[in-house]
N, C-alpha and C positions, 0 to 999 in steps of 0.2 A: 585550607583554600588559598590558592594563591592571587597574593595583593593585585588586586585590580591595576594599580599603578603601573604593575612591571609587564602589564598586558600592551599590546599596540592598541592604539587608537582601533575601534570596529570598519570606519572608511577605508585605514590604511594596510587592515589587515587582509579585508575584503576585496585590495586593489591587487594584493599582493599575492594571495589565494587567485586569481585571474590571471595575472601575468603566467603565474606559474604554469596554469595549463595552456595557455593560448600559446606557452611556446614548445610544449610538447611537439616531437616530430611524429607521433601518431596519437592520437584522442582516440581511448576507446575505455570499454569497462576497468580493465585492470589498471591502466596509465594513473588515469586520474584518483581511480581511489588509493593509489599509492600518494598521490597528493596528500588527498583528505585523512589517510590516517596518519600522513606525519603531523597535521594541524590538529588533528585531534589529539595529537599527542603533546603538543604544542602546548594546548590548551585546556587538559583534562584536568587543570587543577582552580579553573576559571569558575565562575558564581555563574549558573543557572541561567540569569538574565542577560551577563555579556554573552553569553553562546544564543540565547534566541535573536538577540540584538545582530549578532553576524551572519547568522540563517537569513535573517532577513534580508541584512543587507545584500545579502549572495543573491536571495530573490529578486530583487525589486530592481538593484543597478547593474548587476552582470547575468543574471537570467541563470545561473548555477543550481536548479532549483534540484535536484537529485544529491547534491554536495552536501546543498544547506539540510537537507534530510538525514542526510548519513552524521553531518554534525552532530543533529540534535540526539538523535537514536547513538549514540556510540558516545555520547558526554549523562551518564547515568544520572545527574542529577537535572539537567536540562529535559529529559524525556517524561521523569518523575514530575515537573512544574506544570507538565501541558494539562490543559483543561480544553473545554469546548471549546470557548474564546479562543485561543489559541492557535489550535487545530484548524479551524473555517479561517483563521487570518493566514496560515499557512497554506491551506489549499486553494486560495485565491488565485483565479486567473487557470486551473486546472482544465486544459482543453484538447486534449489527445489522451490516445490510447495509453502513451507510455508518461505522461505527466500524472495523469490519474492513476497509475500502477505504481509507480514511485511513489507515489504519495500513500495511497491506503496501504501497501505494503509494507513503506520503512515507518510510517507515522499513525495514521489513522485504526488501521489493523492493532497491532501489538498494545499501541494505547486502550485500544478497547478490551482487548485480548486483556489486559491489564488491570482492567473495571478504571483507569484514567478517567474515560466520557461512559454517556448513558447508552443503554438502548435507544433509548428517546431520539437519541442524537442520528445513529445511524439511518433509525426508523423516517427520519425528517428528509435527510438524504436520498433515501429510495422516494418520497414523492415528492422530488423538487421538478421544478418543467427542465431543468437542466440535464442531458442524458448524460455530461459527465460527474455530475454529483451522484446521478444513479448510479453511474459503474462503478465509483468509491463504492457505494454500499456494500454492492456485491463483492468487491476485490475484497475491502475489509476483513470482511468472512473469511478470507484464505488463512489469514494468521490464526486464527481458531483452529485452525485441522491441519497446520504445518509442524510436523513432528520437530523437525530441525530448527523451527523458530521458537519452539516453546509449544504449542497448538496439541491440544490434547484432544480434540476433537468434541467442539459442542451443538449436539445437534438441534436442539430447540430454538440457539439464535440462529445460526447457519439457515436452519428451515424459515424462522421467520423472515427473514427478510429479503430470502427468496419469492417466499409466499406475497410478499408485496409486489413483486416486479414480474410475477410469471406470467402474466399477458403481457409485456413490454416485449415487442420483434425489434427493437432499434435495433440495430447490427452490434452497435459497441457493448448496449443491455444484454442483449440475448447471448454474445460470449461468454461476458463475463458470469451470466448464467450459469452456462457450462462449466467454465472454472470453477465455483464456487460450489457444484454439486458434485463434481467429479474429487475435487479434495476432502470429499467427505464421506467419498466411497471406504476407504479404507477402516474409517472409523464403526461405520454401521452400513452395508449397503443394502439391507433390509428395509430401514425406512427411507434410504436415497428412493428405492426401488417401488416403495410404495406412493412419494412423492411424488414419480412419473406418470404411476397408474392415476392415482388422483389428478392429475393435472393435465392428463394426455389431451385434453380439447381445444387447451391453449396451449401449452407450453409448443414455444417452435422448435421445429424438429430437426435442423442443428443440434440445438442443446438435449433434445432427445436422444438424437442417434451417438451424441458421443460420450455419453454418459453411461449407454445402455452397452457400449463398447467396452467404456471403462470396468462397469461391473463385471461383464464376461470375458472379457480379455487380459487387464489392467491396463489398457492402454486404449489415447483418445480414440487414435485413427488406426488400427492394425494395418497393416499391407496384405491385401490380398495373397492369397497362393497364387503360384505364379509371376504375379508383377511386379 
């Protein structure tokens, strides 16, 4: 592990982690994480707690909260420390579509994916009054059935915690709905399929139609012949 000592200060590393991209001549996916994986490289030999301590700090003073994710998830013994605690202090302040995707996807997912937190935890998630702690729940579930992330595909939690939020039409729920069933076509689309049938009086039919797409097509939205 390397000495803490020879690390920067977390404020000064966090200001410098900022500079760097605010002076990119273009911000976009690739830019920045060419940032993030030099600083992870930086720092890949750092204690667990200096890497949550600079996640944070990413969070809380420069608003870098996709960076401070990819930190944690990409520093193997910082991702190994997360527990629930942890996790709810990270996703703090989670209020958009794409803040809530970032998060269950580089964090919350894999962690779980991982048995890191419980069932219990995700299951708390789907019935908070907050619709984007619901959509973590669902997004969550994507890391379960993503071949490329590790996701072997588990139906029982994937179902459950569907099964919790299949009367939710909020628009952000009900997507991620679809997400959530549709990556888990590949795995089994027998009980996807059977999950519609059971559920067809509620489930909205967005996440119906693009699901049932999915199965017979492999895709959300086919294009018309024709158009």
């Amino acid at each position: 592990m390397q000495p803490q000592s020879s690390l920067p200060g977390i404020r000064d590393l966090g200001s410098q982690i900022d500079a760097e991209i605010q002076a990119l001549p273009i911000q976009n996916t690739n830019s920045v994480r060419e940032i993030r994986r030099q600083y992870s490289q930086q720092i890949k030999g750092a204690s667990s707690r200096y890497v949550l301590d600079l996640a944070r700090d990413l969070l809380e003073h420069f608003g870098h909260r996709w960076v401070a994710y990819e930190l944690i998830y990409a520093h193997k013994a910082a991702f190994q420390s997360l527990g629930e605690t942890e996790l709810e202090q990270l996703g703090k302040g989670i209020d958009s579509w794409w803040t809530v995707d970032a998060f269950a996807r580089t964090l919350s997912g894999p962690a779980w994916l991982n048995r890191r937190v419980s069932d219990g935890l995700i299951h708390r998630w789907a019935g908070s009054e907050d619709r984007w702690w619901r959509r973590a729940a669902l997004v969550s579930t994507v890391a379960l059935n993503v071949r490329s992330h590790g996701g072997t595909g588990d139906v029982p939690r994937t179902l459950a915690v569907c099964r919790l939020l299949v009367s939710d039409h909020d628009e952000m729920v009900l997507k991620a709905m679809s997400w959530a069933l549709r990556e888990l076509v590949p795995h089994d689309p027998i009980a996807v399929q059977e999950f519609l049938v059971e559920y067809d009086p509620v489930l909205a039919a967005l996440a119906k139609r693009e699901v049932r797409n999915k199965i017979s097509t492999g895709l959300k939205n086919p294009r018309r012949s024709g158009a």
